[in-house]
N, CA, C and O of each residue as an XYZ file, in Angstrom:
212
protein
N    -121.420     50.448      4.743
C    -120.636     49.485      5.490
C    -120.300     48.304      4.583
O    -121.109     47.802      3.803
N    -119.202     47.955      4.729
C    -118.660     46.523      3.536
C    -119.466     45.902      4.293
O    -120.211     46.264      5.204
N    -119.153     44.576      3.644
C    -119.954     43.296      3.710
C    -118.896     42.399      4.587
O    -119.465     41.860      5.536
N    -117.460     42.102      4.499
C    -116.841     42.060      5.682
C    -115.570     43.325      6.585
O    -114.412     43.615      6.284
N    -116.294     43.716      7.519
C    -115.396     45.037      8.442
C    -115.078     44.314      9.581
O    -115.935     43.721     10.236
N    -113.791     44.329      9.882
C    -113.234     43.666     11.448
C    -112.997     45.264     11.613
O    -112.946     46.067     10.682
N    -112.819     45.652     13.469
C    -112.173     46.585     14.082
C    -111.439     45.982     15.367
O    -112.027     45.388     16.270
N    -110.237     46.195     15.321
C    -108.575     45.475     16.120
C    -108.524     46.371     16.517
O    -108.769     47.408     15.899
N    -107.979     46.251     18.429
C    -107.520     46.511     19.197
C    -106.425     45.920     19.492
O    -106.331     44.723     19.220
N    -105.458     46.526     20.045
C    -104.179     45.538     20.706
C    -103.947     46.431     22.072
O    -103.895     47.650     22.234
N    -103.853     45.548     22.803
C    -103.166     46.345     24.718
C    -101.806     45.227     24.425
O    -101.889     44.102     23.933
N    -100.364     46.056     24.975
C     -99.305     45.653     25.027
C     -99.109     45.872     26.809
O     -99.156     46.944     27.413
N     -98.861     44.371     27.439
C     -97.832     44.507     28.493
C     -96.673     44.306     29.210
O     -96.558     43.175     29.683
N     -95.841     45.037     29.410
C     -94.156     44.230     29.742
C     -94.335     43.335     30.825
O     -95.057     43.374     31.821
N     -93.479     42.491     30.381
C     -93.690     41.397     32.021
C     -92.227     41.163     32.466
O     -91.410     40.311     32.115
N     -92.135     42.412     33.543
C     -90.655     42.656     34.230
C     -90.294     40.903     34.848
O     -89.120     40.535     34.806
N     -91.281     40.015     35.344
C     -90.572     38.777     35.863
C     -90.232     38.347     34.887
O     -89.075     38.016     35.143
N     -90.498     37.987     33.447
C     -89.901     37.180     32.790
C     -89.195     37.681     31.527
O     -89.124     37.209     30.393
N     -88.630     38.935     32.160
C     -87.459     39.969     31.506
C     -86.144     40.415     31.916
O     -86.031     40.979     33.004
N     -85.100     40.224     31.147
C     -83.809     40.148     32.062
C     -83.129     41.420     31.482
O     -82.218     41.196     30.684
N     -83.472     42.939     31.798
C     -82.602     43.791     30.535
C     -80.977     43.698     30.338
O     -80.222     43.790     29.370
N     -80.793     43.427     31.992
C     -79.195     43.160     31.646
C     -78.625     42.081     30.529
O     -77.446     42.276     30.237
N     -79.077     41.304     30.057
C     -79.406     40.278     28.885
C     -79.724     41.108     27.358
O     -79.059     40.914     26.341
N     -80.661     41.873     27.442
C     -81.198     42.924     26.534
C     -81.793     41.789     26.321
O     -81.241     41.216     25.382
N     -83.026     40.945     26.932
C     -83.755     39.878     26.730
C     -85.265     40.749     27.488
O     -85.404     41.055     28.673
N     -86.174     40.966     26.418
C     -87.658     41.803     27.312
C     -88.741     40.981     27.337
O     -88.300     40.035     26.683
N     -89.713     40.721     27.600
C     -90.939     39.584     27.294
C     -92.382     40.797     27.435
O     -92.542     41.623     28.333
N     -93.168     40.575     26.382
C     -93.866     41.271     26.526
C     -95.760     40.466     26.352
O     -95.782     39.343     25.850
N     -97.025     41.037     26.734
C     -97.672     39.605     26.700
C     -99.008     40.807     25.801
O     -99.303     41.928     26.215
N     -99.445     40.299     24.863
C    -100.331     40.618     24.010
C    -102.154     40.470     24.021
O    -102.805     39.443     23.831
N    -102.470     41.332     24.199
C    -103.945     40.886     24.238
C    -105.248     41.741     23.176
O    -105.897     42.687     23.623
N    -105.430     41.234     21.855
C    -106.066     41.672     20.456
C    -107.687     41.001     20.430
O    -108.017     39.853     20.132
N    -108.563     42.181     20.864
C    -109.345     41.866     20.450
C    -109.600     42.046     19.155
O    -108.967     42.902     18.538
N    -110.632     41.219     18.487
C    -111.198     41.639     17.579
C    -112.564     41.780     16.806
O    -112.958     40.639     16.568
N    -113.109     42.361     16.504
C    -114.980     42.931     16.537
C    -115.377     42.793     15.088
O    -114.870     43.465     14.190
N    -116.504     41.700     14.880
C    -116.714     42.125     13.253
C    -118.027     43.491     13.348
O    -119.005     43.380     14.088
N    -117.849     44.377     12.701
C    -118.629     44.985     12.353
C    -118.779     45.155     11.207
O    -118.159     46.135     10.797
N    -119.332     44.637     10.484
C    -119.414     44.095      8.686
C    -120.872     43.739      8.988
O    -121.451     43.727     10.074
N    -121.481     43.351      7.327
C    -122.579     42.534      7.544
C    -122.866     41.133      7.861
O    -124.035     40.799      8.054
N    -122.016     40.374      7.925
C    -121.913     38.960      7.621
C    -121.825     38.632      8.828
O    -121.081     39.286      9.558
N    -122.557     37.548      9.331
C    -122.806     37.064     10.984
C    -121.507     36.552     11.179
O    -121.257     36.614     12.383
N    -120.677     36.130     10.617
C    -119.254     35.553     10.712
C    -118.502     35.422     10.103
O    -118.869     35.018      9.000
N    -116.885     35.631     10.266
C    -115.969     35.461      9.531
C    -115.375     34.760     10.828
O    -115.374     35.138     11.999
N    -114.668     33.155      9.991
C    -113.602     32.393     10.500
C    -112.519     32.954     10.642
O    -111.886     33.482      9.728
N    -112.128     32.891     12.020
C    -110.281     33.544     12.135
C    -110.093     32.340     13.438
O    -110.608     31.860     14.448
N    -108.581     32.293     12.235
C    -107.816     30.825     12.878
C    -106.628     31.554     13.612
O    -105.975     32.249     12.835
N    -106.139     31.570     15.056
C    -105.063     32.077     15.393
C    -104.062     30.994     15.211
O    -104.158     29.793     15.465
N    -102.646     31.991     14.493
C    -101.790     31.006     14.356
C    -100.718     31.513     15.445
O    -101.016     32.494     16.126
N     -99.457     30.861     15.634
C     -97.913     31.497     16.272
C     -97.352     31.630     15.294
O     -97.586     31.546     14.088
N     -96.313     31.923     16.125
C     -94.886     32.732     14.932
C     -94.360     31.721     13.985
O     -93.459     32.100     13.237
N     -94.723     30.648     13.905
C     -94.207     29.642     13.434
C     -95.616     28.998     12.086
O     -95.839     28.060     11.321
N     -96.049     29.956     12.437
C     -97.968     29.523     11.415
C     -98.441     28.362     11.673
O     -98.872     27.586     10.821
N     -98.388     28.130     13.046
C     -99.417     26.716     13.276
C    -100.642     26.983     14.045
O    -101.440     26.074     14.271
């Protein structure tokens, strides 16, 4: 086993209220876990947006 191992999940869901297809406009809402299984009691993870803040 490395010394740092993450294992990522992602569930994707459409969200028909705040989707207009006649627009070709979709909204979809994201939910990522993520698991260290490595040796190291912790690794820092900073979530950023689309914009890297």
């Amino acid at each position: 086993m490395s010394q740092y191992e993450l294992s990522v999940s992602v569930e994707t869901r459409y969200l028909p209220e705040q989707s207009d297809p006649d627009s070709r406009q979709y909204a979809f809402a994201y939910t990522l876990n993520i698991r260290n299984t490595g040796r190291r009691g912790s690794i820092d993870l900073t979530p950023l947006d689309h914009h890297g803040q």
